[in-house]
C-alpha positions in Angstrom: 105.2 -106.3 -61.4 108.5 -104.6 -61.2 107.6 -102.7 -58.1 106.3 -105.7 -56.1 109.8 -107.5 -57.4 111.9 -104.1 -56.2 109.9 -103.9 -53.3 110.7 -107.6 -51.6 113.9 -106.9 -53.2 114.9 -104.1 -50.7 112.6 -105.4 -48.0 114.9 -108.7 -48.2 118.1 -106.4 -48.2 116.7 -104.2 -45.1 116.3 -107.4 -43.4 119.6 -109.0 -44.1 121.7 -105.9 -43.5 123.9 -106.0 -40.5 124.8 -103.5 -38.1 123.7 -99.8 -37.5 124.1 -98.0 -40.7 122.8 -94.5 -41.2 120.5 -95.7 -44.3 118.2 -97.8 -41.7 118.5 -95.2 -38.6 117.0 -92.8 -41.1 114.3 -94.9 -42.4 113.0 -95.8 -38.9 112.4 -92.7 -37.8 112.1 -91.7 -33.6 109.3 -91.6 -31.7 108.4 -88.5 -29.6 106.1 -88.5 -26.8 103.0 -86.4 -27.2 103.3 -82.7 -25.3 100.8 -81.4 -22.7 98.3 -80.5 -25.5 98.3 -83.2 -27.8 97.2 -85.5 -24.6 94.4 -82.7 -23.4 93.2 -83.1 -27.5 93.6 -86.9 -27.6 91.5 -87.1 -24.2 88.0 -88.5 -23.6 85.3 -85.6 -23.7 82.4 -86.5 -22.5 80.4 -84.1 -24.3 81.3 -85.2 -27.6 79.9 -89.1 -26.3 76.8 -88.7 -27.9 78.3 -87.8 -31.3 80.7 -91.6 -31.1 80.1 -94.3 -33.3 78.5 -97.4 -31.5 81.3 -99.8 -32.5 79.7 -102.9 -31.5 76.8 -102.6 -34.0 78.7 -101.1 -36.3 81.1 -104.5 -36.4 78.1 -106.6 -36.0 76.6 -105.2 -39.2 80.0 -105.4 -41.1 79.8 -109.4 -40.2 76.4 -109.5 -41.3 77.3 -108.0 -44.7 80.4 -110.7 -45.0 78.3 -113.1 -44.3 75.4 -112.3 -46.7 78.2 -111.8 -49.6 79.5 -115.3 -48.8 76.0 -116.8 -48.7 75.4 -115.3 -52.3 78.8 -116.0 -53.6 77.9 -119.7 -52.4 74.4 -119.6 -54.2 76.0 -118.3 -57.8 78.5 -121.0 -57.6 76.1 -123.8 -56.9 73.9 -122.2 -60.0 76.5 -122.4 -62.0 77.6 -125.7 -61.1 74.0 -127.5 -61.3 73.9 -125.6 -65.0 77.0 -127.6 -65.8 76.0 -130.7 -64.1 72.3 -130.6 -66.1 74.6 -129.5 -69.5 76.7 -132.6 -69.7 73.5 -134.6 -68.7 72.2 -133.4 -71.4 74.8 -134.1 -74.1 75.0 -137.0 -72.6 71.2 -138.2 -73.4 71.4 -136.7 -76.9 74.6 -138.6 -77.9 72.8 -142.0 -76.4 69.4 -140.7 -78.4 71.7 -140.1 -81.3 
């Protein structure tokens, strides 16, 4: 709990400091642009192709999976809510009976 607190505590300072001060130049960082061989490594080859995840179904089967984990998320709390419902009907007929 502490850390969250200390945490929005200095993003909130971070954002409401003014000015250039060397704290928040040396927290960002600089970006440098990739050198001959880091872009030869980063581009395409096409004889690794065959080895590349196919994205597409890959996605579609995540969605599937959310979807099937919300359908049975839906189905335990209708369960449990028709066990409740049947419960008080229940107590209700006894204490009538009674």
């Amino acid at each position: 709990m502490a850390f969250l607190l200390s945490k929005t505590a200095l993003s909130a300072l971070r954002l409401n400091s003014k000015g250039n001060d060397s704290l928040t130049i040396s927290r960002r960082g600089f970006h440098v642009e990739p050198g001959a061989r880091e872009k030869a490594l980063l581009a395409e080859d096409s004889s690794l192709k065959r080895f590349k995840s196919p994205k597409k179904s890959v996605r579609r089967l995540k969605i599937v999976g959310d979807a099937l984990t919300v359908v049975v998320v839906a189905g335990c709390c209708y369960e449990i809510y028709v066990k409740a419902v049947m419960r008080e009907e229940a107590r209700k007929q006894a204490n009538e009976s009674a």
